[in-house]
C-alpha positions in Angstrom: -7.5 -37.7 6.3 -5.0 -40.6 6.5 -2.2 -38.3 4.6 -1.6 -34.9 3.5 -2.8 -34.6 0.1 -1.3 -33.0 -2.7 -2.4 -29.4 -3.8 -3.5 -31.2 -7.1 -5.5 -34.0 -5.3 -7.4 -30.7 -3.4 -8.2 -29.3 -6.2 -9.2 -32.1 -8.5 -11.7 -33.7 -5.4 -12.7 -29.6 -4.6 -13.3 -28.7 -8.0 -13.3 -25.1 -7.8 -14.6 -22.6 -10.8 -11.9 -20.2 -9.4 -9.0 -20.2 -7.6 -6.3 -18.1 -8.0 -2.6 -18.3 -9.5 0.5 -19.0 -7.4 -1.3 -21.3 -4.5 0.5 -24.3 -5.0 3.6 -23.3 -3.2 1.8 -21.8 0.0 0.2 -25.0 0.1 3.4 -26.8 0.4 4.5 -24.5 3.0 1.1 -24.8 4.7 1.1 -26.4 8.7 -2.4 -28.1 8.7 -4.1 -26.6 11.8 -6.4 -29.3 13.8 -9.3 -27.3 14.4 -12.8 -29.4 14.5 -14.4 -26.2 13.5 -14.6 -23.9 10.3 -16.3 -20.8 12.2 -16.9 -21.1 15.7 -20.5 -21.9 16.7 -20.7 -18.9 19.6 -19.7 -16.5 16.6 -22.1 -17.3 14.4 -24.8 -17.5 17.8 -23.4 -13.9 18.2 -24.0 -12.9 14.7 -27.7 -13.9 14.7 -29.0 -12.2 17.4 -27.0 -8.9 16.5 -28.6 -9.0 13.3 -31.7 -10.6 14.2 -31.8 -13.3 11.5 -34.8 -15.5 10.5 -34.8 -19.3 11.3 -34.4 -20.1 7.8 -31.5 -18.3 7.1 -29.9 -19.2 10.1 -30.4 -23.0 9.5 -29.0 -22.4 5.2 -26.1 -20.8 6.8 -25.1 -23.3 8.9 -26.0 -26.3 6.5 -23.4 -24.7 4.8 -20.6 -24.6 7.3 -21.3 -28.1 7.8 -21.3 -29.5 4.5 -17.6 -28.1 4.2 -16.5 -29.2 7.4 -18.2 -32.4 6.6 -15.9 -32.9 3.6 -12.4 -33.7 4.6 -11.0 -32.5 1.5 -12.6 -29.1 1.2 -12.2 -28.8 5.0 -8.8 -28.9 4.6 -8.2 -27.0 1.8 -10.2 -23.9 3.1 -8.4 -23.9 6.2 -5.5 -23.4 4.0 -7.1 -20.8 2.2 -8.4 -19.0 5.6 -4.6 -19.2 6.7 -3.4 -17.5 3.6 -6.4 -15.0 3.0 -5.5 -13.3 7.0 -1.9 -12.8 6.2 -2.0 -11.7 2.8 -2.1 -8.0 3.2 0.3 -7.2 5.9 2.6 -9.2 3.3 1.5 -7.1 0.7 0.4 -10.2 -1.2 -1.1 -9.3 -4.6 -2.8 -12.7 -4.8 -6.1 -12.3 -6.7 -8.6 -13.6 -4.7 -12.1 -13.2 -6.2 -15.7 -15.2 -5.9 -14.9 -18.7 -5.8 -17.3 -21.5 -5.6 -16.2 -25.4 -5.0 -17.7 -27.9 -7.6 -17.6 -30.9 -4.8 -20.5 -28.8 -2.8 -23.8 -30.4 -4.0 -26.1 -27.8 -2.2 -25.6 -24.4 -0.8 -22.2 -24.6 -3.0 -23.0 -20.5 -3.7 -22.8 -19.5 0.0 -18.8 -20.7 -0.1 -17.2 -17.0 -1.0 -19.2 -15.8 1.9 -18.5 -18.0 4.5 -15.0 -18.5 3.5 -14.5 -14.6 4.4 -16.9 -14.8 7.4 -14.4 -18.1 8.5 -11.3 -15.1 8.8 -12.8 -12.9 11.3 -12.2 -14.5 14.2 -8.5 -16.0 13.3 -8.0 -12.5 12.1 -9.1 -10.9 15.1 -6.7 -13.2 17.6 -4.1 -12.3 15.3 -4.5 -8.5 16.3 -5.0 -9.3 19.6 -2.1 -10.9 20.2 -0.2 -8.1 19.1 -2.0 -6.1 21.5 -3.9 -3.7 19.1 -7.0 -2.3 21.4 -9.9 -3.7 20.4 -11.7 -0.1 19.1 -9.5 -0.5 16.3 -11.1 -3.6 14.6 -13.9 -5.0 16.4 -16.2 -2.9 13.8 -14.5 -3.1 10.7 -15.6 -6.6 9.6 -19.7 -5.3 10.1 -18.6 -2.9 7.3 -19.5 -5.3 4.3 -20.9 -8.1 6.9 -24.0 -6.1 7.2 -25.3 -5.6 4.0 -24.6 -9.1 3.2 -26.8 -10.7 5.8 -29.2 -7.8 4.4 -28.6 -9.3 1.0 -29.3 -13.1 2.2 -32.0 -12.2 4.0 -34.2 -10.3 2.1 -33.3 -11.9 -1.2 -31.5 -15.0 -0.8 -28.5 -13.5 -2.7 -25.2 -14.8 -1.3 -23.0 -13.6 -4.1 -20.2 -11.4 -2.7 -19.6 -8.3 -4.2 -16.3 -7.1 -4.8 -14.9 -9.8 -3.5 -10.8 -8.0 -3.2 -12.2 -5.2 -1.3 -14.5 -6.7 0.9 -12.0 -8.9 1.7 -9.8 -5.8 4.1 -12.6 -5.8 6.4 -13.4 -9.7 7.1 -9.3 -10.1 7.3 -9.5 -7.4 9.5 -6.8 -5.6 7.6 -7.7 -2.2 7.1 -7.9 0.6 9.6 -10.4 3.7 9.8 -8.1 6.2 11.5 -9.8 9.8 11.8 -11.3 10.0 8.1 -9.1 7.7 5.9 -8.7 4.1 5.6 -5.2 2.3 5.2 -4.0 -0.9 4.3 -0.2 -1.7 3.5 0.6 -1.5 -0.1 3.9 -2.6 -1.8 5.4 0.3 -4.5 5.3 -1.1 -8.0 5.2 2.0 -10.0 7.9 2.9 -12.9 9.5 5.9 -11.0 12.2 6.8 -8.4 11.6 9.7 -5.8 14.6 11.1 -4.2 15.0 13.8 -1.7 18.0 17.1 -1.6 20.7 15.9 1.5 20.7 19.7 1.9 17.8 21.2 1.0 15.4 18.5 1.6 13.2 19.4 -2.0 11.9 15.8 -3.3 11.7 15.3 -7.0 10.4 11.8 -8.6 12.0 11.0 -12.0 9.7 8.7 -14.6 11.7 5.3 -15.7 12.9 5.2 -19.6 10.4 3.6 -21.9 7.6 4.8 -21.8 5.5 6.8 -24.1 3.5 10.3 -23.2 1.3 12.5 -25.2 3.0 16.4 -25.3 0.7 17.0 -22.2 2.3 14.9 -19.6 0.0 11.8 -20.0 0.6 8.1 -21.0 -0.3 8.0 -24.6 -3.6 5.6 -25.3 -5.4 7.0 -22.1 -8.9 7.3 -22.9 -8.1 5.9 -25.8 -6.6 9.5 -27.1 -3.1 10.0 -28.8 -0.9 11.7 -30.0 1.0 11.1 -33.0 2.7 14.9 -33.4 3.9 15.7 -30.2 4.7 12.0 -28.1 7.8 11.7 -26.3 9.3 8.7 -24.9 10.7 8.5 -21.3 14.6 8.3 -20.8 17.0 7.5 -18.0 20.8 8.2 -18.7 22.5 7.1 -15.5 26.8 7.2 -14.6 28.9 7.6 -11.6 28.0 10.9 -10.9 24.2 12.0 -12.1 21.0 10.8 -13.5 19.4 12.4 -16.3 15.5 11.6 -16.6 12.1 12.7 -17.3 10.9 14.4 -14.0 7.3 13.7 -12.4 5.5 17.9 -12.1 3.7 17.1 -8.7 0.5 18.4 -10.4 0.2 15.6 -12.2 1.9 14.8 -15.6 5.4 13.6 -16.5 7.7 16.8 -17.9 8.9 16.6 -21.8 12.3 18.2 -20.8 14.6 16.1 -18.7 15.9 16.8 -15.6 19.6 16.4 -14.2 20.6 15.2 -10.4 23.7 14.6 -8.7 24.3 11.8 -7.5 26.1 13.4 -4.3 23.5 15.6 -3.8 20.2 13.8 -4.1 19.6 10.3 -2.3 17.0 7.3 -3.2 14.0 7.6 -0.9 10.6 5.8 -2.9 12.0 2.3 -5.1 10.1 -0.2 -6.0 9.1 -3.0 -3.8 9.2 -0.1 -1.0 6.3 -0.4 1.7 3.8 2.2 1.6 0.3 2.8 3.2 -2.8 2.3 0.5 -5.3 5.0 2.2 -8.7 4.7 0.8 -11.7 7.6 0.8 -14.8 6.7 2.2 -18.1 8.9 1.8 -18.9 12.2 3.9 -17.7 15.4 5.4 -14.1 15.7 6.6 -12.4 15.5 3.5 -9.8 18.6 3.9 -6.0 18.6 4.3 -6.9 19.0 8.4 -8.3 15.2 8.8 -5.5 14.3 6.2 -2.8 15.5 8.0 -4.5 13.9 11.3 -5.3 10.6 9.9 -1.8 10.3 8.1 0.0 10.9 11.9 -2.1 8.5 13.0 -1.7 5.9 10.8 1.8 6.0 10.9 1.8 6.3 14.9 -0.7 2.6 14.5 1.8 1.1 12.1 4.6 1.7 13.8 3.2 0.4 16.9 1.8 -2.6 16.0 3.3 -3.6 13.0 6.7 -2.4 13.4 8.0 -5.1 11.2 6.6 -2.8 8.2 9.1 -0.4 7.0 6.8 2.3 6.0 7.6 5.0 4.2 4.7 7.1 3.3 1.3 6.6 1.5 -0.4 6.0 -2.0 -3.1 6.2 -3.6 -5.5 6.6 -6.7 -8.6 8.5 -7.4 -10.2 11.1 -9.8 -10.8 13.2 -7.3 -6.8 13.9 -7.6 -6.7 14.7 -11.2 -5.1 18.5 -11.1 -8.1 19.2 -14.5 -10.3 19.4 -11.5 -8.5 22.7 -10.5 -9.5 24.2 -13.5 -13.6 23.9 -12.9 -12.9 24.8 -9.3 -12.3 27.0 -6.7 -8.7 26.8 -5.9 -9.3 28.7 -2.8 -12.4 27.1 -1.3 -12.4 23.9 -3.2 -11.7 20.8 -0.6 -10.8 18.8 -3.8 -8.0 21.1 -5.0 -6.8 21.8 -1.2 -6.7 18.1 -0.6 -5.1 17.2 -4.1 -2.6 20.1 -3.8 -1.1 18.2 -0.9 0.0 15.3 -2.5 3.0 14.4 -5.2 0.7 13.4 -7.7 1.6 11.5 -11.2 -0.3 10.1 -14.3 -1.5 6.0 -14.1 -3.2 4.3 -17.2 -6.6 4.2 -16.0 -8.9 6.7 -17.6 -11.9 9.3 -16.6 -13.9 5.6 -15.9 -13.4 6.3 -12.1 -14.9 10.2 -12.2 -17.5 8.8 -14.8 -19.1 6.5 -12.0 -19.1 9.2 -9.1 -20.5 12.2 -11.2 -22.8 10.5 -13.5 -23.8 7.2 -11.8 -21.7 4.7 -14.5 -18.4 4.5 -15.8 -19.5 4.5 -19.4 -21.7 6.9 -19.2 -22.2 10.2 -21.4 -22.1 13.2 -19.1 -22.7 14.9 -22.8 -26.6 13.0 -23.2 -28.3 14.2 -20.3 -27.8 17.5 -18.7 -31.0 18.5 -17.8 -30.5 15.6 -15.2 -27.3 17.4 -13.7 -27.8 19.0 -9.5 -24.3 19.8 -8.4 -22.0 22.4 -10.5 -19.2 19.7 -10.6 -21.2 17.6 -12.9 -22.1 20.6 -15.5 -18.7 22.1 -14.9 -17.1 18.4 -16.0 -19.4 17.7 -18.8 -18.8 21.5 -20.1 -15.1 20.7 -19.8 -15.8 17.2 -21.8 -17.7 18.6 -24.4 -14.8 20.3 -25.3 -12.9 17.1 -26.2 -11.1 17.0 -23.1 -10.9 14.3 -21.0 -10.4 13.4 -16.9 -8.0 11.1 -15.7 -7.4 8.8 -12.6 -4.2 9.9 -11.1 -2.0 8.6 -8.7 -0.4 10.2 -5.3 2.5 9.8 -2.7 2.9 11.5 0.0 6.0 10.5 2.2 6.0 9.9 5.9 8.7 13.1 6.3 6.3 15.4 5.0 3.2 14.8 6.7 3.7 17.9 9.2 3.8 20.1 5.9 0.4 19.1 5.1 -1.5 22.3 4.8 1.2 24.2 2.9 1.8 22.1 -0.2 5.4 20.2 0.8 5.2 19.1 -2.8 3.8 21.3 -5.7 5.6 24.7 -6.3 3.6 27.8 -7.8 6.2 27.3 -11.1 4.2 23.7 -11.4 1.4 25.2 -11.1 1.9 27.6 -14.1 3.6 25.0 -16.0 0.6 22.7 -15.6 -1.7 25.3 -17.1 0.5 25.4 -20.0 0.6 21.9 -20.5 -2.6 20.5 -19.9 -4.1 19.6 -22.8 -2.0 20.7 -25.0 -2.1 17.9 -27.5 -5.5 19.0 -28.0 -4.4 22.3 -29.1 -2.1 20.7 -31.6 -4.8 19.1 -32.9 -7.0 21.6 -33.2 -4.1 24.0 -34.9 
C-alpha cells in the first residue's frame, strides 16, 4: 500500500460480518509490521506431516493464506488483528473476539477465524521465548484445540471455530497447564472488597451497596426465582474510622445482617481492577485440594518469573462444581467436590444452575426431572431429587489469595459457624414460601 489507511477504509474494503468493539483506537496505535508472510510456510509444512493431512486439504488451506496475503488491505488489517489478539490476555483485555469472516474474501472466506488464530502461534510463541519461558511450557498448548480442528476440516470440511474466546488461550499461547489446573490472567471486576486483619490475619469480603438478594444469600432473579417477602438490598456505610456492609459467608451467599470493620484494623487486599489468575478445570482424576494447592504454587512461581510485570494477587474462578448445595447431596468427608470447594472464598454470581445442567444431564436446558431412568452416577439422582423439590443450583464464584495458598488443605477461608449458618440459610426463601 502507498499509505496507511484509515481503520474505516479497512473495514469498509474488508467487509467483515464481525468485528469487535473498541478496535479503532489500537489500530491508530498499531506499528505496521513488514512481514511478506501471514503464517510461515515451514509451520504450516510442519503441521501437515504431524497431522498427516490429505492433498486437498492441504492445498484449501493454503489457498486461503494466500488469498489474504494476496489482498493488501485484509493483509494489513489481520496483521493488526494478530498483533492485538497475542497481547490481549496478559493485558487482561476483555475485547470480545468471536468467529469473524471478511466479506472481500470471494472463496475460502469461511476458513478466516481459523487461520487467523493458527497466524498467532508462532508470533505468540517468540513472544514467550524471548522472555525465556522453557519451551515444555507452551510448545503443546496450541495442539489442544488445533487438533480437533484439522480433525473437523478433514473429515468434514467444517472450518467453523468453535468457541472462538476460549480457543483463542491456546493458539495465543496464553494459558498454562501447571500440575492439574489451567490459568490465564484475569482482571477483578466483581462488586466486593476483601480485606484482611493487620493482626490476626482473618480475611472477610464485604458485598458493595445496591444490590438486591433473596433471604437466602442469593442475587434475586437467579434462575429466574424471587423473592418478594424476605429480599434485602446491599448497603455500604463508610467514615473515617469503619465500614459497615453486607459481608460475603465464604460458603457461598451474601449475609442479611451487616458487618462492621475498623478502619485501623482491617486493610484493602482484593479491589477492583486488581490482577488475579483465571484457573480453569479440565477433565479427569486429580481434582483434590493436593494438585490444588500444587498447581496454585506453581502458577504463582511461573507468573512471577516470567511475567513479573503482573501484580498478582491470587486466583478466580466460576463453576457449579463450587456451589456449597453440592455439600448437602454429598459426602463432606470423602467428597473431592466439597474438599476442593471448601478451600476457596466462595460468593454468589448471576449465572444460574445452566452450567451444572450441561455437565450432569448433557444440556443446559435440560429437565433432570423428565428422565431418570437414564441417570448412572448418584450425583445426577441426588441433584434431580434435590430439584424436584423446587430448589435450584447455582454457578458460584471463588478467590482464593496468593497468601493463603500454603493453608490449602485446612479451609483458610470458611469457619465451622459458616458452615452452620449456611445450612440455615440455604434456601430459605423457599421455606417462606412454602409457609
Amino acid at each position: 500500500m502507498d499509505r496507511r489507511l484509515s481503520f474505516d477504509e479497512c473495514i469498509n474494503i474488508c467487509n467483515f460480518d464481525y468485528l469487535p468493539e473498541g478496535l479503532e483506537d489500537k489500530y491508530n496505535q498499531y506499528n505496521p509490521n513488514n512481514k511478506p508472510h501471514l503464517i510461515p510456510r515451514d509451520f504450516m509444512s510442519e503441521l501437515f506431516e504431524q497431522y498427516q493431512i490429505p492433498e486437498h486439504t492441504r492445498q484449501r488451506l493454503i489457498r486461503g493464506i494466500e488469498a489474504i496475503e494476496t489482498d493488501d488491505v485484509l493483509f494489513h488489517f489481520t496483521k493488526f488483528l494478530v498483533e492485538d489478539l497475542c497481547s490481549a490476555r496478559n493485558r487482561c483485555d476483555e475485547t470480545h473476539y468471536t468467529h469473524m469472516t471478511p466479506g472481500c474474501m470471494n472463496q475460502d472466506g469461511d476458513l478466516y477465524s481459523f487461520l487467523l488464530l493458527l497466524a498467532c502461534v508462532v508470533p505468540s510463541m517468540e513472544m514467550l521465548q524471548k522472555r525465556s519461558v522453557p519451551e515444555a511450557y507452551y510448545e503443546q498448548i496450541p495442539h489442544q484445540p488445533l487438533k480437533h480442528q484439522l480433525e473437523k476440516l478433514v473429515l468434514h470440511g467444517d472450518s467453523k471455530v468453535d468457541d472462538f474466546p476460549w480457543v483463542m488461550n491456546f493458539y495465543t499461547c496464553s494459558i498454562f497447564l501447571l500440575d492439574r489446573f489451567y490459568f490465564i490472567p484475569y482482571r477483578f471486576g466483581d462488586p466486593f472488597t476483601m480485606f484482611r486483619h493487620v493482626s490476626t490475619q482473618e480475611v472477610i469480603a464485604l458485598r458493595h451497596a445496591g444490590e438486591e438478594f433473596r433471604s437466602d444469600g442469593q442475587r434475586s432473579g437467579i434462575n429466574d426465582v424471587y423473592d418478594s417477602q424476605g429480599c434485602f438490598t446491599s448497603e455500604w456505610l463508610e467514615n473515617g474510622e469503619c465500614i459497615i456492609a453486607n459481608r460475603m459467608n465464604p460458603m457461598g451467599f451474601v449475609e442479611r445482617d451487616k458487618t462492621t470493620i475498623l478502619k485501623k484494623e482491617w486493610e484493602p487486599v482484593l479491589q477492583e481492577g486488581d490482577m488475579l489468575l483465571a484457573l480453569h478445570i479440565p477433565a479427569g482424576p486429580g481434582y483434590t485440594p493436593d494438585r490444588l494447592k500444587n498447581s496454585m504454587s506453581l502458577a504463582i512461581e511461573f507468573y512471577g518469573k516470567y511475567f513479573p510485570e503482573l501484580p498478582i494477587k491470587g486466583f478466580w474462578s466460576a463453576s457449579w462444581l463450587y456451589d456449597t448445595r453440592l455439600s448437602l447431596l454429598l459426602d463432606n468427608e470423602k467428597s473431592n467436590i466439597v474438599r476442593v470447594q471448601r478451600q476457596f472464598y466462595n460468593y454468589p454470581t448471576l449465572e444460574g444452575d445452566g452450567m451444572l445442567r450441561y455437565e450432569l444431564f448433557g444440556d443446559r436446558k435440560a429437565d433432570p426431572l423428565a428422565g431418570p431412568d437414564t441417570f448412572t452416577t448418584s450425583l445426577q439422582k441426588a441433584a434431580a431429587a434435590y430439584m424436584q423439590t423446587g430448589a435450584r443450583f447455582n454457578t458460584l464464584s471463588m478467590i482464593v489469595l496468593k497468601e493463603e495458598i500454603g493453608q490449602i488443605g485446612s479451609m483458610p477461608y470458611i469457619t465451622d459457624t459458616d458452615i452452620e449458618q449456611f445450612r440455615r440459610t440455604v434456601d430459605s426463601h423457599l421455606r417462606e414460601v412454602n409457609g
